[in-house]
C-alpha positions in Angstrom: -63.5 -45.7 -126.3 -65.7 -44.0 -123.9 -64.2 -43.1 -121.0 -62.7 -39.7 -119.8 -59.2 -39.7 -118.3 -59.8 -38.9 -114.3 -58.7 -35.5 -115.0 -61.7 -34.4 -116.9 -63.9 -35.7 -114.4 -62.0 -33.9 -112.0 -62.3 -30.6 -114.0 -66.1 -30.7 -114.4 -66.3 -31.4 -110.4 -64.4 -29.0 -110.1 -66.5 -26.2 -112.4 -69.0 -27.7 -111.4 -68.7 -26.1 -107.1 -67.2 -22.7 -108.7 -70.6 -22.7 -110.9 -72.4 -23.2 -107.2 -70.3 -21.3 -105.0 -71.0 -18.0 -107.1 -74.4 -19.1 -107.9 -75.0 -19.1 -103.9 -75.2 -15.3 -103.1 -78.1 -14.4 -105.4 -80.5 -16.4 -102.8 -79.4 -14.7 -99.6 -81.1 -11.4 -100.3 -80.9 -8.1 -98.6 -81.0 -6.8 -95.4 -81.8 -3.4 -94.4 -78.5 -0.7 -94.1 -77.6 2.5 -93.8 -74.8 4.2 -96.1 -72.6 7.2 -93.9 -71.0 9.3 -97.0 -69.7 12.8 -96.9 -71.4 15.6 -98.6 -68.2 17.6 -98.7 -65.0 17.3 -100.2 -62.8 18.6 -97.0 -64.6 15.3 -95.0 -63.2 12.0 -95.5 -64.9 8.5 -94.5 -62.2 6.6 -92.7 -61.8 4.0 -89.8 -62.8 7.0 -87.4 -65.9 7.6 -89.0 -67.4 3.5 -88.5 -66.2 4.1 -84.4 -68.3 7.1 -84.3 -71.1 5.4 -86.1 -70.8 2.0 -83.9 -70.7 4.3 -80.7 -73.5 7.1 -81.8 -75.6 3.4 -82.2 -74.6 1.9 -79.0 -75.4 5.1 -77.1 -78.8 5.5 -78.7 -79.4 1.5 -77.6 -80.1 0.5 -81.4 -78.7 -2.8 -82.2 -77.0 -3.0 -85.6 -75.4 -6.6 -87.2 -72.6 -5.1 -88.3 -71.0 -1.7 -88.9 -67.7 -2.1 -91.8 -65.7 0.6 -93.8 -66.8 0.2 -97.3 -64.8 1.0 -101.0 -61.9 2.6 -101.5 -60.9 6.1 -102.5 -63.7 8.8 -103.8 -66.0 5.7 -102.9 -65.7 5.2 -99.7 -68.5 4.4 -97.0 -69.5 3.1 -93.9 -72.4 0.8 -94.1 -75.0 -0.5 -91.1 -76.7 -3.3 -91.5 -80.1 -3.7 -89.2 -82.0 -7.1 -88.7 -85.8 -4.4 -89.3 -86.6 -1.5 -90.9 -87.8 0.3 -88.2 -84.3 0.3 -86.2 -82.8 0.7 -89.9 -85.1 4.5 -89.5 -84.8 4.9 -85.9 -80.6 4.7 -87.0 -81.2 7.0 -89.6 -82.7 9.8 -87.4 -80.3 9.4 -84.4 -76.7 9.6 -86.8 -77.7 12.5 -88.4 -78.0 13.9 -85.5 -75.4 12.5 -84.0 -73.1 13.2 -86.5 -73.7 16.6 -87.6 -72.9 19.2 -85.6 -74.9 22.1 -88.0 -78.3 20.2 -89.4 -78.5 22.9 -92.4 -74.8 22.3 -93.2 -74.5 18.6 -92.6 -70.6 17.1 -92.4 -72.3 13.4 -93.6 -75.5 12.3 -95.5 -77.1 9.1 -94.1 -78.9 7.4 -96.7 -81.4 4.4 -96.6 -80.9 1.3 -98.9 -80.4 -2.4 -98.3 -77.2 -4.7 -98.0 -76.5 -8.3 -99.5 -76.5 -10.5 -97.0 -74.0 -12.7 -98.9 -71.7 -14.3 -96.0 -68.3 -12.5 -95.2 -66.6 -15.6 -96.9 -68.2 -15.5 -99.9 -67.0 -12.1 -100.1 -63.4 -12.6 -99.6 -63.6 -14.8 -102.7 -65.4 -12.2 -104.5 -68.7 -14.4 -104.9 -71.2 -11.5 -104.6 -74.7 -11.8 -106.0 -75.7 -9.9 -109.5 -76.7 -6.5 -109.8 -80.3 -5.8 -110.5 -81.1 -3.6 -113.3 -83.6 -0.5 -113.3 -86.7 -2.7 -114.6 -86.0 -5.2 -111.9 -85.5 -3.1 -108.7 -86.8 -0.7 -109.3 -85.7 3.6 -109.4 -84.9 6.9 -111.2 -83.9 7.0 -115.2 -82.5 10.2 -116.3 -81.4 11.0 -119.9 -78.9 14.0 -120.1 -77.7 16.1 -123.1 -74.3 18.1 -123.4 -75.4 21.5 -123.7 -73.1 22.2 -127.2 -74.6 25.8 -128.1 -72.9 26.8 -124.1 -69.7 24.7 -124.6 -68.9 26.2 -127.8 -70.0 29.7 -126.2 -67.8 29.1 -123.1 -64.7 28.1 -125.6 -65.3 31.2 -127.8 -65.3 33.5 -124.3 -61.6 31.8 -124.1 -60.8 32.6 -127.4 -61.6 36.0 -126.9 -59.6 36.6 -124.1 -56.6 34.4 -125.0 -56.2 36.6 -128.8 -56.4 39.9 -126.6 -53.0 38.6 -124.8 -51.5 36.9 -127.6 -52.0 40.1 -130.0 -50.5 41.9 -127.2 -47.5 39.7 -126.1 -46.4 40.0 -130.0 -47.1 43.8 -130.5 -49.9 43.6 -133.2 -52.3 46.4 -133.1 -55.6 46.4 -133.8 -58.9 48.5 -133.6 -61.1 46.1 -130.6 -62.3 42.4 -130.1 -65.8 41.5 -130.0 -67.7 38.8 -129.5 -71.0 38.0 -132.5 -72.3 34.9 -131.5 -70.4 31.9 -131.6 -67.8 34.2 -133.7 -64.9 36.5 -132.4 -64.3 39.9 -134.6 -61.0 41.6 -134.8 -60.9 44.9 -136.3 -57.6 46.3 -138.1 -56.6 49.4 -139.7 -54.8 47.7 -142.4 -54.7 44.3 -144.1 -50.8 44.0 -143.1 -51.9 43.8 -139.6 -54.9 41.6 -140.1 -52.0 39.7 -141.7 -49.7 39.4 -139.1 -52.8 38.7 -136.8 -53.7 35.9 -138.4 -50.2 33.9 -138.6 -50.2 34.3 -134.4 -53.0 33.1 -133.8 -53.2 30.3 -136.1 -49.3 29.3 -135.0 -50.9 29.5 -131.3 -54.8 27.9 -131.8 -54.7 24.9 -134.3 -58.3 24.8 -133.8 -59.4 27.7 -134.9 -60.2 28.9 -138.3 -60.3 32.0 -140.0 -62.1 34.5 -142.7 -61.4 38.0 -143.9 -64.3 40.7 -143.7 -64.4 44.7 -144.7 -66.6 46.8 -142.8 -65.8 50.4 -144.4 -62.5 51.3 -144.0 -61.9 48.7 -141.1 -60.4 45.2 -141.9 -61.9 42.8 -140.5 -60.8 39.0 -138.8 -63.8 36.1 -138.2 -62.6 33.7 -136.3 -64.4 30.9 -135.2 -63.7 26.9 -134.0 -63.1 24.4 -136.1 -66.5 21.9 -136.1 -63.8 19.0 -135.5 -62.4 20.8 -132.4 -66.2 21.7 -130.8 -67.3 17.8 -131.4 -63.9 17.0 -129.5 -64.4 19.0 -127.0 -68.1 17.9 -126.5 -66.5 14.0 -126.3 -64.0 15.3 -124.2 -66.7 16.9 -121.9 -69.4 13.9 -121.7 -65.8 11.9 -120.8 -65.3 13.9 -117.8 -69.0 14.4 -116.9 -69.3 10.5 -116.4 -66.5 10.7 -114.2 -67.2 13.8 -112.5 -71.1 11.9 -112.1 -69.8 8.6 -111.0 -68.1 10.7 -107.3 -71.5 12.9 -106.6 -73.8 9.7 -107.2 -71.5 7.9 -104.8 -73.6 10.2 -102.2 -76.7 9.1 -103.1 -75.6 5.4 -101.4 -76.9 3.9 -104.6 -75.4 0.0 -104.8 -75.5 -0.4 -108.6 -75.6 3.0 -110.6 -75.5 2.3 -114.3 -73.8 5.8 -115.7 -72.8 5.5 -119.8 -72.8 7.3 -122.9 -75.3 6.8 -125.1 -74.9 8.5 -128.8 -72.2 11.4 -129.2 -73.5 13.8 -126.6 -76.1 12.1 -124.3 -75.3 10.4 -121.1 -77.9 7.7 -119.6 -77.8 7.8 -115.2 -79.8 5.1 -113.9 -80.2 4.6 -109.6 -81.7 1.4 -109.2 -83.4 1.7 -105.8 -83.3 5.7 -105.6 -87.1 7.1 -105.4 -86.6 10.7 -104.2 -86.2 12.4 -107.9 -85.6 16.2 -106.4 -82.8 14.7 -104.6 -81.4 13.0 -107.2 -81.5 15.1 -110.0 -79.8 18.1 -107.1 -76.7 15.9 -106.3 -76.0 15.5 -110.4 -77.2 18.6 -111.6 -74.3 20.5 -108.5 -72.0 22.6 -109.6 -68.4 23.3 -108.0 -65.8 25.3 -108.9 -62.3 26.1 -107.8 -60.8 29.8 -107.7 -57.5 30.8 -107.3 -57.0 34.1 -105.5 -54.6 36.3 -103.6 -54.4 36.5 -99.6 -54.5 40.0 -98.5 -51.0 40.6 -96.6 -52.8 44.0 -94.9 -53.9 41.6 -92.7 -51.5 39.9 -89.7 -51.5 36.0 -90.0 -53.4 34.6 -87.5 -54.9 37.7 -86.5 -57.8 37.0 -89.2 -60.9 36.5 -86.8 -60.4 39.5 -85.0 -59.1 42.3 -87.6 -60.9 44.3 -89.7 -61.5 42.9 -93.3 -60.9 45.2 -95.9 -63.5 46.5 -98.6 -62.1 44.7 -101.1 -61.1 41.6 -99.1 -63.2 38.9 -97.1 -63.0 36.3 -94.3 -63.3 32.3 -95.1 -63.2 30.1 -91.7 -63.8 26.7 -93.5 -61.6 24.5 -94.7 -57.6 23.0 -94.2 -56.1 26.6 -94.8 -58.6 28.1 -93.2 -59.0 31.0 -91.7 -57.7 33.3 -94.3 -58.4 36.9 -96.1 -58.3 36.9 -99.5 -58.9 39.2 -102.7 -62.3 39.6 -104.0 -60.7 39.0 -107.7 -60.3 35.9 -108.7 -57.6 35.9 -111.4 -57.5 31.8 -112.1 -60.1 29.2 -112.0 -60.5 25.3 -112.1 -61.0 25.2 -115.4 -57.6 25.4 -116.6 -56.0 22.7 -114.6 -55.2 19.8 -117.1 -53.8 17.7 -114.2 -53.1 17.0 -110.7 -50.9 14.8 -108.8 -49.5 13.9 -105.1 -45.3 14.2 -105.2 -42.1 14.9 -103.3 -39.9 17.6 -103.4 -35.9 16.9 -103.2 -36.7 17.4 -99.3 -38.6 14.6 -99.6 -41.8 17.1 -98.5 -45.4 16.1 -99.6 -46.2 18.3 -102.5 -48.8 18.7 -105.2 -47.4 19.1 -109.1 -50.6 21.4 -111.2 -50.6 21.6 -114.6 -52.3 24.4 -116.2 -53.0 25.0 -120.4 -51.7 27.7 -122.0 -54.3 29.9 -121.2 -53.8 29.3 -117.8 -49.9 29.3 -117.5 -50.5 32.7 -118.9 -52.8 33.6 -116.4 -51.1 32.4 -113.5 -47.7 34.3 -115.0 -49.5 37.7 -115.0 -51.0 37.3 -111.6 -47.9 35.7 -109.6 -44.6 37.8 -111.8 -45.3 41.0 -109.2 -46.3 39.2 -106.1 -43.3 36.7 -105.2 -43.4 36.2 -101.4 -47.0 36.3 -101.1 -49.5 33.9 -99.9 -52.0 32.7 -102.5 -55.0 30.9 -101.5 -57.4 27.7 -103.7 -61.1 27.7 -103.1 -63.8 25.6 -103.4 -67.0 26.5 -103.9 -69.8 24.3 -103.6 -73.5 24.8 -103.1 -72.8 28.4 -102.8 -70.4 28.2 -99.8 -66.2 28.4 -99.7 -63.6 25.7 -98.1 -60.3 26.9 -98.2 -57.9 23.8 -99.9 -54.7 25.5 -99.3 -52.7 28.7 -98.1 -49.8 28.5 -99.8 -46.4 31.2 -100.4 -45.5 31.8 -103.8 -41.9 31.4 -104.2 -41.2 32.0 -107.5 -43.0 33.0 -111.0 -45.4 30.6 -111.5 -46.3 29.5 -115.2 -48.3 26.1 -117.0 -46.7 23.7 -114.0 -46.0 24.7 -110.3 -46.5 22.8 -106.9 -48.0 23.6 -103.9 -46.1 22.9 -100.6 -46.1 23.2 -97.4 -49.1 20.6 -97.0 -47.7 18.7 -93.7 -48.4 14.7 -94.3 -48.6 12.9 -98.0 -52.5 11.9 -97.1 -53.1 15.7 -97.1 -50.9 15.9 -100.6 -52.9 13.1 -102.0 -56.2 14.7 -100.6 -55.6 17.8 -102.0 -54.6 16.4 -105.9 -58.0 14.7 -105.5 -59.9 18.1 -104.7 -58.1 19.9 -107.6 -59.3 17.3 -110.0 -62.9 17.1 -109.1 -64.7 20.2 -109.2 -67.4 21.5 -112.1 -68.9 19.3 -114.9 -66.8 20.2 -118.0 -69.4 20.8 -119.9 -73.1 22.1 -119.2 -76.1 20.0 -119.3 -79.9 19.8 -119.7 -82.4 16.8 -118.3 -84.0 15.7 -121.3 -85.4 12.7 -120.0 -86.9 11.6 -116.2 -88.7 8.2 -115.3 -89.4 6.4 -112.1 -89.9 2.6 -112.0 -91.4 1.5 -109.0 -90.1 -1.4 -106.8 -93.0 -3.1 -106.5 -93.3 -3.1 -110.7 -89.3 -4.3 -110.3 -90.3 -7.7 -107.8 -93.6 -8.5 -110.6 -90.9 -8.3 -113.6 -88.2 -10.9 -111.4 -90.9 -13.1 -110.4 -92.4 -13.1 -114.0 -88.7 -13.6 -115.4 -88.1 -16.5 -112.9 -91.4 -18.3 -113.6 -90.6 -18.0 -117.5 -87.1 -19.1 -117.1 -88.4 -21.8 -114.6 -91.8 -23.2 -116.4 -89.4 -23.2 -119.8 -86.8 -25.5 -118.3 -89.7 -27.9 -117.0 -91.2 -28.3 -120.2 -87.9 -28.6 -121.9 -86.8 -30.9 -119.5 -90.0 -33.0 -119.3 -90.0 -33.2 -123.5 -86.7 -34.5 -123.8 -86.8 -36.9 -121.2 -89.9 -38.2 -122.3 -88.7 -38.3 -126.1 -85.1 -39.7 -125.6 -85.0 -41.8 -122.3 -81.9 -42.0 -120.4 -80.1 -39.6 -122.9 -82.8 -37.2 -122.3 -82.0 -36.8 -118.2 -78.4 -36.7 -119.9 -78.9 -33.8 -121.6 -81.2 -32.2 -119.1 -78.3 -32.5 -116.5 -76.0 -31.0 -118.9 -78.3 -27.8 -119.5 -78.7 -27.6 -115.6 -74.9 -27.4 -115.7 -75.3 -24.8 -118.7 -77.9 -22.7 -116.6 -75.7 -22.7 -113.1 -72.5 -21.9 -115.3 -74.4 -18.8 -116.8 -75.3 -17.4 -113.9 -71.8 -18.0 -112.0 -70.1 -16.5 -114.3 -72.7 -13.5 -114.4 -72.9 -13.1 -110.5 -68.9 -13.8 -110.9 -68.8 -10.5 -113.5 -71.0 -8.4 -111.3 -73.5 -8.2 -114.5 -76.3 -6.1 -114.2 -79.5 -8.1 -114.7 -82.3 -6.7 -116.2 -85.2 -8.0 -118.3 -83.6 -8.4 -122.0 -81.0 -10.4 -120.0 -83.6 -12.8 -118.6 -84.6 -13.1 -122.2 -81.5 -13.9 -122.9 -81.4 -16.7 -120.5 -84.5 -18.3 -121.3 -83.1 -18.3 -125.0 -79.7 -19.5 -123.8 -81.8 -23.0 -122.3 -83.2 -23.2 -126.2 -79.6 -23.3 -127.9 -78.3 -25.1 -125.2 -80.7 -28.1 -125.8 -80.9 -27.9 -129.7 -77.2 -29.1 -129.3 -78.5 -31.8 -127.3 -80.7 -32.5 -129.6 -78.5 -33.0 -132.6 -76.1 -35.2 -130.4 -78.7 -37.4 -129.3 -80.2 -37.7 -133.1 -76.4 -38.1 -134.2 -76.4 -41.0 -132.0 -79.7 -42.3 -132.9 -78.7 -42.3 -136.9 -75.6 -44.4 -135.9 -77.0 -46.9 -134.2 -79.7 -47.1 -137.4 -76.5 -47.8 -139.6 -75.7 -50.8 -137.9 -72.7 -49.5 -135.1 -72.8 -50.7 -131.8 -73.5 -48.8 -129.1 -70.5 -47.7 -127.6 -69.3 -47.1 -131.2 -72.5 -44.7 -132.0 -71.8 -43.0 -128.9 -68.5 -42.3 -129.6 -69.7 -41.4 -133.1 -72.4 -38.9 -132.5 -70.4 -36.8 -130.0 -67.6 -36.2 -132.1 -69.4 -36.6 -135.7 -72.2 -33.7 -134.3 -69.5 -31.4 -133.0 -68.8 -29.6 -136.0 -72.4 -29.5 -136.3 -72.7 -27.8 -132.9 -70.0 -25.3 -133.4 -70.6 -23.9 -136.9 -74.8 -23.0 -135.6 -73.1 -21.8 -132.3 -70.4 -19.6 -134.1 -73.1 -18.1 -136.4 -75.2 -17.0 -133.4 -72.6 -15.5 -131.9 -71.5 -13.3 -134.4 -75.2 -12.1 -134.5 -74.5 -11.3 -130.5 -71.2 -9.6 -130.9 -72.6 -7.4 -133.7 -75.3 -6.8 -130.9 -72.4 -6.4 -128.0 -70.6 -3.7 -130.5 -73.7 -1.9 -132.1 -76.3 -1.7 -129.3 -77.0 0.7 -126.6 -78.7 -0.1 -123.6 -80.9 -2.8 -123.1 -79.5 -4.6 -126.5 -76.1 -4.5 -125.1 -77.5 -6.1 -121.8 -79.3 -8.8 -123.7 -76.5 -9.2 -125.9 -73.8 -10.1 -123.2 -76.1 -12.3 -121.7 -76.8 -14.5 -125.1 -72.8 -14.7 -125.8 -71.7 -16.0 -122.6 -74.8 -18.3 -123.1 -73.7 -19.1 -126.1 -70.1 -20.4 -124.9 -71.5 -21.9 -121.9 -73.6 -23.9 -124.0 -71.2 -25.6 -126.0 -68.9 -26.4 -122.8 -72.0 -28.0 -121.2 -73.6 -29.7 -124.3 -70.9 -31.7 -125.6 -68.0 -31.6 -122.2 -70.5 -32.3 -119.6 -72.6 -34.1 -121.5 -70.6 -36.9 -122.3 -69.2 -37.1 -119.2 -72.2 -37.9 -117.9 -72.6 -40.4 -120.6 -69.0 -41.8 -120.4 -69.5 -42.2 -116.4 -72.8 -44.1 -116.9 -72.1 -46.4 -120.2 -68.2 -45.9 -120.6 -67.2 -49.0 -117.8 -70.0 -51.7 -119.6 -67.9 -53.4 -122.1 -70.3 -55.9 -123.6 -73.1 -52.8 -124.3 -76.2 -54.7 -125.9 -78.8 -51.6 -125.8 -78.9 -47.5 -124.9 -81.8 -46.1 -123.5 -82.5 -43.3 -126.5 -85.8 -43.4 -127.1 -87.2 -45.4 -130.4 -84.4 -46.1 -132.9 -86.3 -46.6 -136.3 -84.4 -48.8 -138.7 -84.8 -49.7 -142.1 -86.2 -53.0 -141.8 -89.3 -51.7 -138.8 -90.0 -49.4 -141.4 -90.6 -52.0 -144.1 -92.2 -54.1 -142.0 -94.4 -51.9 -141.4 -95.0 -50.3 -145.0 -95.7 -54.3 -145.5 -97.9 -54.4 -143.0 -99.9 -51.5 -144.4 -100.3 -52.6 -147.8 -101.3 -55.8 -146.8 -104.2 -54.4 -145.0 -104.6 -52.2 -147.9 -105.3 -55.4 -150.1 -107.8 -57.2 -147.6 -110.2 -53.8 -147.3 -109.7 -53.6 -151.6 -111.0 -57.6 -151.6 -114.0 -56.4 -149.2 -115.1 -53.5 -151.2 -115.4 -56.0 -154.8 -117.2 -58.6 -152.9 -119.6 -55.7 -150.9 -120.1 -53.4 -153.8 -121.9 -50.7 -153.0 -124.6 -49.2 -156.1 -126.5 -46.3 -156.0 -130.2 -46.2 -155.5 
């Protein structure tokens, strides 16, 4: 009646070392590290990079643990881990010496922050410790806002210039273009042509809308963006920005950077560990930009360094297609590429396929249709300084897709379809909001959120032990098991741990032991009516279940609508108190009674459980009984001892 098959034992055993093994890394701590990353996007971190780390160390005599290759992709690293501090700075000072060849130009940014210590092991099973929120490490908060009023002045620029071509390619004449505002004004001589106008650009620009104005004898055409299309492309911008965020922040050798949309238009950045603000707030706030521009052929290939630039022409040295002399004019820019991807030609040649929008196809159609067998060069411009990304011939009319060849190796293709993806944020934006939480206010709030969580379980522990005997170390084994499973699986998710989430815990041990609670008192009421005790075991688990899961169900559609509707710290609390939910109920009434099972489930002839007192119908009326009857004997005292006034 009360025993588990041996495969349910076997499965709590078994959840049981998974809840410990990735439980484990949270209490190994951190050492101190340094983070090599590149501040440019022509340097790469690869295998190379840890050698000259390890050897730059060795030759400065400063012993390091470990030197690894870190991430993958726009996040890769090389990490140092140091036993001190002082040979984590003494490391600091000597690579970027080391490492850089010009100090005001550096090739890689050495950062200071710490390392898990978590043992290699652990890590190839992907037990890692939990991430540490803002509140609890401490580090920099910043709030940013989508700047609309300059997207939507940006798109109207666009709009201005793309109706000047369009009006032109279809032969419709008109009397000037001007910009008002956030409106574009097209003057006519007659309403046929404001007509005609009209039907081109609305066939070309779905998001655009239109109005008729007279101003004297001209006709005139408002048109301005659909609100739709602006609020689109302000999505479409904070989409990209996170992105665009998430590879510059990867600089700043931040661990744990929490980087989300918050509202329509706002974007929340949080560093956890990061105290240098300028710096910060420099490395999100950069701006780069690619340009597209035309070599100057006056100008002998590989003669660059030594001829004489012309006026209109000038010299870049840095960069993979470097050195080359190129226009002044810049007749394309980044911010028409819609895509770019690594491929192979039918020469199976590394290549890069663009993809431009309409404005740009038309752009790069005008600028290439007279200049077929030139070279055209792509810049990027960052912190006010050029790398040269390619040198390339144009071979044919280029329009809204061409590729880019003669690259060499498909790591430099790949390379390359990464530059011309990154670049600018999208869309423009403002600091609206700046905080620093200190670290030593972060180790206060985890020691005050571990001696809550802590001092709570003691008390709950020592209650129901006290209150239900041998069922009550039952149940407080079962909500140990409830506890380690929460954390497992949150060290297992790589959660980010902050305060509500601690809150969340501590509340998770309260639910957790409320089903507890109704078991034990399911069990109690059985054993009141008369069953025997392996039968009111059996009864209570099963007769409290439905119990236990329609509270638990009801709780967690309060934490889902929590999950779906909050923002911030209400999410964070509310994944924590739905996985604490579920937990809960696996430990509660699985674990529990297989504790139960194990201790009771072999004793066949079960006279008594250890439950605490078990108050039956007759001990009640024999005590009522007792009660009245010394109710009568005091009434008999008072007639023979009245007592009369004075």
């Amino acid at each position: 009646m009360n025993r588990y098959p041996l495969w349910k034992y076997i499965l709590i055993l078994v959840t049981v070392l998974l809840g410990l093994l990735y439980t484990a890394p949270n209490y190994f701590g951190d050492s101190p590290a340094l983070q090599v990353t590149t501040g440019k996007q022509t340097v790469r971190i690869n295998s190379g990079t840890v050698t000259q780390v390890a050897d730059s160390l060795k030759r400065d005599g400063i012993p390091a643990e470990d030197v690894v290759l870190e991430g993958a992709g726009d996040s890769t690293a090389v990490r140092a881990r140091f036993a001190t501090p002082d040979a984590q700075f003494k490391a600091k000072a000597a690579l970027e010496r080391d490492l850089n060849r010009d100090p005001t130009d550096p090739d890689y940014i050495v950062t200071v922050n710490l390392s898990k210590n978590t043992p290699l092991w652990m890590q190839k099973l992907r037990a890692l410790p939990m991430n540490l929120g803002l509140d609890l490490r401490g580090g920099v908060h910043f709030l940013l806002q989508v700047d609309t009023r300059a997207v939507a002045e940006t798109r109207i620029k666009a709009i201005q210039a793309a109706a000047r071509s369009q009006l032109r390619e279809a032969n419709v004449r008109h009397a000037g273009i001007d910009r008002v505002g956030e409106r574009v004004v097209i003057s006519f001589r007659d309403a046929a042509a404001r007509d005609q106008a009209r039907n081109v650009l609305a066939r070309q620009n779905p998001d655009l809308q239109f109005a008729d104005a007279a101003d004297g004898t001209d006709m005139k055409l408002i048109v301005t963006l659909k609100p739709e299309a602006l609020q689109r492309m302000v999505e479409d911008g904070v989409k990209q920005n996170i992105s665009t965020l998430g590879k510059r922040i990867n600089e700043l050798g931040v661990n744990e950077p929490v980087i989300q949309q918050q509202g329509k238009d706002r974007i929340v950045v949080e560093l956890p560990g990061e105290q240098d603000v300028a710096h910060a707030k420099d490395i999100i706030g950069r701006t780069a930009t690619l340009e597209f521009r035309m070599v100057d052929d006056s100008v002998t290939r590989g003669t660059e360094s030594t001829s004489t630039i012309p006026l209109n022409s000038e010299l870049f040295s840095q960069g993979p297609g470097a050195p080359a002399v190129v226009s002044k004019d810049t007749f394309l820019t980044g911010d028409y590429i819609s895509s770019a991807s690594a491929s192979f030609d039918q020469n199976q040649q590394p290549i890069v396929l663009l993809d431009l929008n309409g404005d740009g196809g038309r752009k790069m159609r005008e600028a290439t249709r007279s200049r077929v067998g030139k070279q055209m060069a792509v810049l990027l411009k960052e912190k006010g300084k050029y790398t040269v990304l390619s040198n390339a011939t144009i071979t044919t009319e280029l329009g809204s897709r061409f590729q880019i060849t003669g690259l060499g190796t498909p790591e430099k293709a790949a390379e390359l379809a990464l530059l011309l993806r990154a670049g600018a944020l999208s869309a423009p934006m403002d600091f609206v909001e700046e905080r620093v939480v200190g670290p030593q206010l972060g180790a206060e709030n985890i020691a005050k959120g571990l001696h809550s969580t802590m001092w709570g379980f003691v008390a709950i522990a020592v209650f129901t032990i006290v209150y239900y005997r041998l069922f009550g170390f039952f149940s407080v084994v079962a909500l140990a098991c409830n506890l380690l499973f929460l954390l497992a699986i949150l060290s297992r998710l790589q959660a980010t741990l902050t305060l509500p989430g601690i809150a969340a815990i501590a509340l998770a041990l309260g639910m957790a032991i409320d089903s507890n609670v109704l078991i034990n008192e399911r069990i109690r009421e059985e054993l009141r009516n008369g069953n025997t005790p392996q039968a009111a075991i059996a009864a209570g688990f099963e007769r409290a279940w439905a119990t236990i899961l329609d509270s638990n169900v009801t709780t967690l559609i309060v934490g889902l609508a929590l999950l779906v509707f909050g923002s911030g710290p209400v999410r964070g609390f509310a994944i924590v108190h739905c996985l604490g939910i579920l937990t809960s109920m696996f430990s509660a009434v699985f674990v529990s009674r297989g504790v139960v099972n194990l201790w009771y489930g072999r004793k066949k002839k079960l006279a008594k459980i250890a439950i605490g007192t078990v108050w039956t119908p007759s001990s009640v009326s024999h005590t009522n009984d007792k009660n009245l009857a010394s109710k009568g004997k005091s009434s008999r005292r008072t007639e023979q001892n009245p007592m009369h006034p004075d």
